[in-house]
C-alpha positions as CSV (number, residue, x, y, z in Angstrom):
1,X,-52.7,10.9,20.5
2,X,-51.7,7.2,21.2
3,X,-52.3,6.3,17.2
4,X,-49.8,8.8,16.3
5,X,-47.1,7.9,18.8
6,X,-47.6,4.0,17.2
7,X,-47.5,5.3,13.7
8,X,-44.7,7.7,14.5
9,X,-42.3,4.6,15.8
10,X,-43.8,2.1,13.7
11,X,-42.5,4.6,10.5
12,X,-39.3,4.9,12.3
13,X,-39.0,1.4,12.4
14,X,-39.7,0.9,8.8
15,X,-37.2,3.2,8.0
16,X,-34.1,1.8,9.6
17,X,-35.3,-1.3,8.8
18,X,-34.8,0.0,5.0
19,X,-32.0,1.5,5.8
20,X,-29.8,-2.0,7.0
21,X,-31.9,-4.2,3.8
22,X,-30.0,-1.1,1.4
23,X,-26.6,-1.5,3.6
24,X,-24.0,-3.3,1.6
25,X,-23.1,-6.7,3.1
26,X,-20.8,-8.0,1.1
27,X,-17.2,-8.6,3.0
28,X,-14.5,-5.4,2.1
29,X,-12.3,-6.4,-0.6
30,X,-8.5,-5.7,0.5
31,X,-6.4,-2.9,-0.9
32,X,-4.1,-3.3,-3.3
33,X,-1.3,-1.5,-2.2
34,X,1.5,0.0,-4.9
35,X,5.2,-0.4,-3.9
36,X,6.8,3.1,-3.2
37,X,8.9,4.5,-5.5
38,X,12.4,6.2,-4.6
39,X,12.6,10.3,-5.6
40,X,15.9,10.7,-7.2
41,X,17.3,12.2,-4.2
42,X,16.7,9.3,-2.1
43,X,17.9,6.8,-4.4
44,X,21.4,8.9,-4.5
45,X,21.1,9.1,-0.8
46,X,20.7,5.2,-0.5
47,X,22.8,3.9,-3.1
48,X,25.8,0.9,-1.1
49,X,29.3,1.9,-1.1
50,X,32.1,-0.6,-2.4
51,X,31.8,-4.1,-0.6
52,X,28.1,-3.8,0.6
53,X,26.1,-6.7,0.1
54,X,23.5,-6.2,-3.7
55,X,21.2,-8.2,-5.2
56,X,21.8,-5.9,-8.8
57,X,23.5,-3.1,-10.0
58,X,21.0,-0.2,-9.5
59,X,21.5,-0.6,-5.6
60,X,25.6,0.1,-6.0
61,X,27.0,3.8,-6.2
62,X,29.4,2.0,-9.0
63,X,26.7,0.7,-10.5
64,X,28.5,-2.5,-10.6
65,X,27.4,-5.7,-8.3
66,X,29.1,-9.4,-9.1
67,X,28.5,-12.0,-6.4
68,X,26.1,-10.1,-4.4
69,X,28.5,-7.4,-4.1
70,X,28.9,-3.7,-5.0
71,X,32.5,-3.8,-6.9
72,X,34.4,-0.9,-7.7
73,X,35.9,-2.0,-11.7
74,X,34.4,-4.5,-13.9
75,X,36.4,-8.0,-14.2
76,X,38.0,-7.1,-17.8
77,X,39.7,-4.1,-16.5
């Protein structure tokens, strides 16, 4: 009875010690994570009115930024 008590833990033992050798070690590579992207709807929603600050033209509702600002006509008009 005490012989197969030994081998009974002694075959548990083998096995987790298996189970951490087979265990992946190796430190987690981080995510890349991808920008989100703006549904239509939202982008209408969020576009700057005249006068707002813009770093380019797709963030103005005119669709026109000079000087880092939405404008409401273009220079030659």
């Amino acid at each position: 009875m005490h012989c197969r008590k030994m081998m009974a833990v002694l075959l548990l033992c083998s096995l987790l010690l298996s189970q951490t050798l087979c265990a992946s070690l190796r430190p987690q590579q981080p995510r890349l994570t991808r920008q989100r992207r703006m549904t239509p709807f939202w982008r209408g929603v969020s576009l700057r009115p005249v006068g707002a600050s813009c770093r380019d033209s797709s963030e103005c509702i005119t669709m026109l930024c000079r000087k880092n600002r939405c404008f409401l006509r273009t220079a030659s008009e």
